[in-house]
C-alpha positions as CSV (number, residue, x, y, z in Angstrom):
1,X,96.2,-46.5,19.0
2,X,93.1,-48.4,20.1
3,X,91.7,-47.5,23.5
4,X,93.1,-45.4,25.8
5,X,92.3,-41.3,26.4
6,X,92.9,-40.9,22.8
7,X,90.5,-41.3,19.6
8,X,89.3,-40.5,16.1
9,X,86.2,-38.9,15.0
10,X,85.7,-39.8,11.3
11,X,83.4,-36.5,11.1
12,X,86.4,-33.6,12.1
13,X,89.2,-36.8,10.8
14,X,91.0,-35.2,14.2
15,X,92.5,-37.0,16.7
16,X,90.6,-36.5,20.6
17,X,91.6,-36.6,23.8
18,X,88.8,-38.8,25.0
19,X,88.0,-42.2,25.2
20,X,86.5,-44.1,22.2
21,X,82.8,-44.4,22.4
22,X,82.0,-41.2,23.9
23,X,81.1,-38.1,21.7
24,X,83.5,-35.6,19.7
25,X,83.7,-32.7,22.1
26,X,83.3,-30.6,19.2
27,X,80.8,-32.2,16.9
28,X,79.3,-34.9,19.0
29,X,80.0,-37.7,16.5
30,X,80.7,-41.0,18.3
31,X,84.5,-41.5,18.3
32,X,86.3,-44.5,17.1
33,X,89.6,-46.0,18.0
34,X,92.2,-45.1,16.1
35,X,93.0,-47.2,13.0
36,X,97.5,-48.3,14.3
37,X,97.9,-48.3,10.2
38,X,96.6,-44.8,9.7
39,X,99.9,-42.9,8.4
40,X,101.0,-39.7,9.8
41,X,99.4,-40.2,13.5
42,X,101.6,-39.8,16.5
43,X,101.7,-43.2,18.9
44,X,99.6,-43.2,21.6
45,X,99.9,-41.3,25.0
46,X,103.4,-40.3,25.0
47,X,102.5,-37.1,27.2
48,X,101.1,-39.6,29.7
49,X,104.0,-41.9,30.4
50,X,106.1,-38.4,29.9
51,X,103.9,-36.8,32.9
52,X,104.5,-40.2,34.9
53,X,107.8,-40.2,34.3
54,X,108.2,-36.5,35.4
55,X,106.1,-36.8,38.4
56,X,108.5,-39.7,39.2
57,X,111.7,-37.6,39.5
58,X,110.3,-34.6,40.6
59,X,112.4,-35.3,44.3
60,X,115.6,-35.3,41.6
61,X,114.6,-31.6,40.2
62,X,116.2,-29.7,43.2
63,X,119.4,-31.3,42.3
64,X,119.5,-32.0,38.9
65,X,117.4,-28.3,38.0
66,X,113.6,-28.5,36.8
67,X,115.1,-27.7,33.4
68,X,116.9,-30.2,33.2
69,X,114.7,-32.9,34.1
70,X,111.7,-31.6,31.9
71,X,114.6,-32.2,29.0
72,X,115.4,-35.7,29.7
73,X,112.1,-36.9,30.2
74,X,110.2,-35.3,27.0
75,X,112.7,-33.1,25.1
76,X,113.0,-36.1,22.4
77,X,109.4,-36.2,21.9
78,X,109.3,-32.6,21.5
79,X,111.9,-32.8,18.9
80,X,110.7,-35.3,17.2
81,X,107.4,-33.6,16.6
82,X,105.3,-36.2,18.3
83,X,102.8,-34.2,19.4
84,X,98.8,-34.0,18.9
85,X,97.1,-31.0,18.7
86,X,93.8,-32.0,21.1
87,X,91.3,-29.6,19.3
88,X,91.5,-27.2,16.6
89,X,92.2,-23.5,17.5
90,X,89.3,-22.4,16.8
91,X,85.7,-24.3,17.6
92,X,83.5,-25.4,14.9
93,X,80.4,-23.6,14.0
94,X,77.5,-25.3,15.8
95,X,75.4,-27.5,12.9
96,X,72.7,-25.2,11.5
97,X,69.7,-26.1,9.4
98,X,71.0,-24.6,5.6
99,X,67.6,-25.6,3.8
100,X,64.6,-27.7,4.4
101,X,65.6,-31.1,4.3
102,X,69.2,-31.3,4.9
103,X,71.0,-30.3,7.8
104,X,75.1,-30.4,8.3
105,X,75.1,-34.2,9.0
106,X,73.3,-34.8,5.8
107,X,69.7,-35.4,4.0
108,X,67.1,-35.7,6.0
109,X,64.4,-37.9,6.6
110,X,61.9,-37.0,9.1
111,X,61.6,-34.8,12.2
112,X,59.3,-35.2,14.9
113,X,58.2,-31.8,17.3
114,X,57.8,-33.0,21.3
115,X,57.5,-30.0,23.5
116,X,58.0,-32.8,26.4
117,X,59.6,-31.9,30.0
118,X,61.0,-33.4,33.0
119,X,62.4,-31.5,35.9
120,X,65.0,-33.0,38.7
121,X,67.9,-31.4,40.4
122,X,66.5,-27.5,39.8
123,X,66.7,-28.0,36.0
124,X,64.2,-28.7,33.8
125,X,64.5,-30.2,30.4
126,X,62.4,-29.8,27.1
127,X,62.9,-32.2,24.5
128,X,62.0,-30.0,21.7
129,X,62.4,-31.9,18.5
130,X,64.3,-35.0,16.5
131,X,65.7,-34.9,13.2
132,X,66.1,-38.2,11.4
133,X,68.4,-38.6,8.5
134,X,70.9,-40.6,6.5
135,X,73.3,-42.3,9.2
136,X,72.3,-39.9,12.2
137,X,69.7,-38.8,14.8
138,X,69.9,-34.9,15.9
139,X,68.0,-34.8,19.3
140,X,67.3,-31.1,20.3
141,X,66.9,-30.3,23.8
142,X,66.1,-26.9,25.8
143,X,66.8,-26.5,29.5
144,X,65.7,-24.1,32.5
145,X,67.6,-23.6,35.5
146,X,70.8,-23.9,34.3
147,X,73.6,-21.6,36.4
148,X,74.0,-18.5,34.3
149,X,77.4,-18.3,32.1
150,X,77.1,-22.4,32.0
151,X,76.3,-24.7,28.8
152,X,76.1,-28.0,28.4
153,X,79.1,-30.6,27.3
154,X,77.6,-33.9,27.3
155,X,74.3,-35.9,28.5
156,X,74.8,-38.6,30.9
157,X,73.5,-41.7,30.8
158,X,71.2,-41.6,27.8
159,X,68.6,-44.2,27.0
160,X,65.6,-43.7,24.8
161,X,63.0,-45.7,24.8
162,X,59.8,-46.8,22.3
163,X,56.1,-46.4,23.8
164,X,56.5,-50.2,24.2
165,X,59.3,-49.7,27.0
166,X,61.5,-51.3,24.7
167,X,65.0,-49.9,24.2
168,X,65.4,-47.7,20.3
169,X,69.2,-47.5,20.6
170,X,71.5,-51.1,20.2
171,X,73.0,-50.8,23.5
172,X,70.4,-49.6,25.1
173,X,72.5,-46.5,27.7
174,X,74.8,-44.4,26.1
175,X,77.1,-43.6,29.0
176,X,78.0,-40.3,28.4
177,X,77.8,-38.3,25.1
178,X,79.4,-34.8,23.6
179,X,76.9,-32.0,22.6
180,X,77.4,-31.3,19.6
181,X,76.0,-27.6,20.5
182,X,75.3,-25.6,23.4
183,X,73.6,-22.3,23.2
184,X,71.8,-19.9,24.9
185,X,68.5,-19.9,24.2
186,X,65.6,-17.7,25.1
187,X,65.1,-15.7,28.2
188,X,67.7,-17.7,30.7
189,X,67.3,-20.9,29.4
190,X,70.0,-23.0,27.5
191,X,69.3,-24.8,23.9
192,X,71.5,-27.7,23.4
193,X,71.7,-30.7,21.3
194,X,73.6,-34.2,20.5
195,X,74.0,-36.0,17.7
196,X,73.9,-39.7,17.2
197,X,75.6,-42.1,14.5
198,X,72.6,-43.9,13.6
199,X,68.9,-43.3,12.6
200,X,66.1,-44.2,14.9
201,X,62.5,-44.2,14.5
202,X,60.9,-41.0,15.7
203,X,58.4,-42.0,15.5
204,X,58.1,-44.8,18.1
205,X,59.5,-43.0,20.7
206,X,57.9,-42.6,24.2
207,X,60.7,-41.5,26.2
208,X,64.2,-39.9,26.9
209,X,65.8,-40.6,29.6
210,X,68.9,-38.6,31.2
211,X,70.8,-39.7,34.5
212,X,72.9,-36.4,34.7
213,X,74.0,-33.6,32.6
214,X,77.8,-32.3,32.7
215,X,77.9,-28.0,32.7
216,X,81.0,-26.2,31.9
217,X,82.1,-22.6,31.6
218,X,85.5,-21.7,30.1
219,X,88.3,-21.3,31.7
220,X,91.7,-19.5,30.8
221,X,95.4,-19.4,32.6
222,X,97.8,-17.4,31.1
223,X,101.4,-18.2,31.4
224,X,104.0,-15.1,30.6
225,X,107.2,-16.7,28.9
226,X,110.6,-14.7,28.4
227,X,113.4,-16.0,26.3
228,X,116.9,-14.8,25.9
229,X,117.7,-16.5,22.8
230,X,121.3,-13.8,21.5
231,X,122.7,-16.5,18.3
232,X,118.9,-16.8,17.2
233,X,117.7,-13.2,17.5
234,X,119.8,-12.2,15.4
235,X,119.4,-14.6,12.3
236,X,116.5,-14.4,9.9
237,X,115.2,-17.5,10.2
238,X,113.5,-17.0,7.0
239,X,115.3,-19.9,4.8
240,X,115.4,-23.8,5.3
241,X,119.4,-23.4,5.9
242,X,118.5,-21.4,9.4
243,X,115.6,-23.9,10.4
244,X,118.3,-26.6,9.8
245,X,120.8,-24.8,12.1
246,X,118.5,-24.2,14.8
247,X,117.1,-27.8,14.8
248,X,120.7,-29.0,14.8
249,X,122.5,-26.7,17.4
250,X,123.7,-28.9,20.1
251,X,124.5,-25.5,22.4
252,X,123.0,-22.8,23.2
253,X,125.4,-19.9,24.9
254,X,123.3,-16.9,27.1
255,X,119.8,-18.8,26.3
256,X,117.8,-18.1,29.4
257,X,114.3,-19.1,30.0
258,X,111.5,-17.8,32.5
259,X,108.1,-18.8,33.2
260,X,105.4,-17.5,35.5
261,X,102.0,-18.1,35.9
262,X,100.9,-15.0,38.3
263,X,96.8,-15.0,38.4
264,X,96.7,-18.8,37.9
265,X,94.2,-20.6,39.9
266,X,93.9,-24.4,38.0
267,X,97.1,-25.3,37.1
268,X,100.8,-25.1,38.5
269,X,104.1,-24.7,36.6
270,X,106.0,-28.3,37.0
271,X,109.1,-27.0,35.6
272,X,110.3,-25.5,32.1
273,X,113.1,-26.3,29.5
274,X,114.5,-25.3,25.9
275,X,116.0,-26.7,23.6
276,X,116.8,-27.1,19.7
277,X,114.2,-23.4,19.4
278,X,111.6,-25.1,21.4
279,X,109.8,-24.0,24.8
280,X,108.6,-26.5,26.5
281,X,107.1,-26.1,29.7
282,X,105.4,-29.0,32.2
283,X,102.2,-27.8,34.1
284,X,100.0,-29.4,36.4
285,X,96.1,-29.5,37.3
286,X,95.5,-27.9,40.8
287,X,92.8,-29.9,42.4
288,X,89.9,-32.0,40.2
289,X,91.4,-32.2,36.8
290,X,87.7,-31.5,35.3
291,X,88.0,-28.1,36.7
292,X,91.0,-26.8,35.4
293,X,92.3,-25.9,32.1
294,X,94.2,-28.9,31.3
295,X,90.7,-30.6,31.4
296,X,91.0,-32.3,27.4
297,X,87.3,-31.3,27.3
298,X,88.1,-28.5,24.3
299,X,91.0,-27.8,25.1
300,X,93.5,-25.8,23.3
301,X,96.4,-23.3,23.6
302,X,96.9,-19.9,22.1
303,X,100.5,-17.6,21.9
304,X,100.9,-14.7,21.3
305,X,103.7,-11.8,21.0
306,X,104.4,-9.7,23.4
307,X,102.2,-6.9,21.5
308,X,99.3,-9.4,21.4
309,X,99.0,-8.8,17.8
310,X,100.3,-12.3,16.4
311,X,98.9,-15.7,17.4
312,X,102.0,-18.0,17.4
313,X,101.7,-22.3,17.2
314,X,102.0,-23.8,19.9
315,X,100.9,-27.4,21.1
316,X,100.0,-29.2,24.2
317,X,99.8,-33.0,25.0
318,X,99.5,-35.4,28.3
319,X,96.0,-36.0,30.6
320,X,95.3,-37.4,34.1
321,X,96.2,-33.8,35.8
322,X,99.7,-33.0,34.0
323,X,100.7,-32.3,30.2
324,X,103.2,-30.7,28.4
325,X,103.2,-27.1,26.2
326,X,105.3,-26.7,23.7
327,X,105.9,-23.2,21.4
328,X,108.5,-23.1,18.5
329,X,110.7,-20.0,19.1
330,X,111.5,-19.4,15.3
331,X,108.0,-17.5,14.5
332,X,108.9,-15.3,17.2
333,X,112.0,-14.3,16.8
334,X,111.1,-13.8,13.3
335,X,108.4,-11.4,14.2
336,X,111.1,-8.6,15.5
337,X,112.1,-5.7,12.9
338,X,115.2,-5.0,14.7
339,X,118.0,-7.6,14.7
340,X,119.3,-5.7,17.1
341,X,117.3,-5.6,19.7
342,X,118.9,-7.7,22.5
343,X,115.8,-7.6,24.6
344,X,114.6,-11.3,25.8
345,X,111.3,-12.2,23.5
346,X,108.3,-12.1,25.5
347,X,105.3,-13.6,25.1
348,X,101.8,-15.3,26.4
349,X,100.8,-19.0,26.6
350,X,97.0,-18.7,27.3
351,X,95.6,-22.6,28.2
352,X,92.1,-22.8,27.6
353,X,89.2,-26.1,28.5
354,X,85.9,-26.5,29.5
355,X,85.8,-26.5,33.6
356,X,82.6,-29.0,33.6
357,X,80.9,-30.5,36.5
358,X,78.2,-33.1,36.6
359,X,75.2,-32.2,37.9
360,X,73.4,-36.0,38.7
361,X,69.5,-36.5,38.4
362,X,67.0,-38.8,37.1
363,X,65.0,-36.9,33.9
364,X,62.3,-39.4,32.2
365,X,61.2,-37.3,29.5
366,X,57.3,-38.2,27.9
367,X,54.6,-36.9,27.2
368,X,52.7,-35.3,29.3
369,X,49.8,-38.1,31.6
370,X,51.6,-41.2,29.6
């Protein structure tokens, strides 16, 4: 799986939907291609040539039924159980200072305090402090002027620089890097910070440099899914033997699915399908991909039951504007007391991401007359 919108960070040993090089959206660790020999990983980008595919014969989906073309293109892949989870359902805490001298990325070595500033673009940024340790630099920034109900996702176009002017990191302008924390801090202001896979010298630096910073602010669309489901309502599904039956029915009589997405403003239903006791449902990014909530920048996916008291699995895959969610019915239908309830099973998909927008500026962070 080397290149592509897919990579490993060897911190969270989790599989991202980002390019390698760039930071781990969730704890800023540089991410690596992934290893083709590591066992158990899904191949690469099989929701991508499943979305291009889709978009492909969508003229064919007033004929053939949506249903049925969300089937043929990626029903296999869903049964197959190629599917990556793109971040874990719940975020990571932010890395805290435990005791004096190690931090979460390990023992450390040094820190230096700065207290330096730089203002462009209505926002002003502190570089407050860097921790040195073994194998990683934590740089810790504060920022004024940033929109309220915003944080920080990455720093664009890092370079830091020694009071000689020469460069401190090997290839001189990180592109764009993951914080590895974003928080608010005091008053209105914002405390963020990044962390980077290798030591420098604190010491000898005279200047950050930033050529844009990327805000976000969560955003949620919430799809409302019923299934009529009559052979597997009524089973247990609490043994291997019904697991086997559902993954092997080649029929499913009265099975009716329905999908609506009422209030949502990022994202459009593409079409819908079931098959073998999985949903699958095909959505699509309304406008700028970075803005919606199939953005890969933390995204996830949360179901629940109709009483919104059980959080069900469920999956999504793809990127560049479409993917693909997928929710096993089993757990639901287990959930019911009453075999004999005949109702359809309803339940929520809830699609979450950072919406993130870059705000561009030139911040040349030193100390203050140098």
């Amino acid at each position: 799986m080397g290149g592509g919108r897919q990579a490993w960070c060897p911190r969270c040993d989790e599989v991202r939907a980002a390019r390698p090089g760039t930071g781990c959206p969730v704890c800023g660790r540089r991410l690596l291609a992934v290893p083709p020999a590591r066992p158990g990983q899904p191949q690469p980008r099989w929701g991508d040539r499943a979305g291009g595919r889709l978009r492909a014969l969508v003229p064919a989906a007033g004929a053939a039924g949506v249903g049925l073309l969300v089937l043929a293109v990626v029903g296999s892949a869903f049964a197959a159980g190629r599917l990556t989870r793109t971040t874990p359902s719940a975020p990571a805490p932010a890395p805290t200072t435990t005791i004096r001298g190690f931090v979460d990325e390990g023992p450390e070595t040094g820190r230096r305090d700065f207290n330096w500033q730089a203002r462009a673009s209505g926002i002003t940024v502190e570089l407050r402090t860097l921790i040195v340790g073994t194998g990683f630099t934590r740089i810790e920034l504060h920022l004024e002027g940033v929109p309220r109900g915003r944080d920080v996702s990455a720093l664009e176009r890092l370079r830091i620089r020694g009071r000689d002017g020469r460069d401190l990191l090997p290839e001189g302008t990180i592109a764009s890097i993951a914080t590895a924390a974003s928080r608010p801090g005091v008053g209105r202001g914002v405390d963020t910070e990044v962390v980077l896979d290798r030591p420098i010298d604190q010491q000898a630096v005279g200047s950050v440099e930033l050529g844009g910073l990327t805000l976000a602010h969560e955003v949620t669309e919430q799809l409302e899914v019923s299934l009529a489901d009559p052979e597997l309502q009524h089973r247990s599904m609490d043994s291997s033997d019904d697991r086997d039956w559902l993954l092997g029915r080649t029929s499913c009589r009265g099975c009716r699915l329905k999908v609506t997405c009422q209030t949502c403003h990022t994202i459009r239903i593409d079409g819908s399908a079931y098959r073998r006791g999985r949903v699958m449902v095909a959505v699509e990014a309304i406008g700028p991909l970075g803005q919606s909530a199939l953005n890969p920048s933390r995204r996830r996916v949360m179901v629940t039951d109709e009483a919104g008291s059980s959080e069900l699995s469920g999956w999504v895959d793809g990127s560049g504007g479409s993917g693909v969610i997928s929710v096993g019915a089993d757990l639901l239908a287990a959930l019911r007391s009453d075999p004999a309830d005949r109702r359809p099973m309803v339940f929520t998909i809830s699609l979450q991401a950072a919406a993130e927008r870059v705000v561009r500026g030139s911040w040349s962070i030193r100390q203050a007359g140098s």
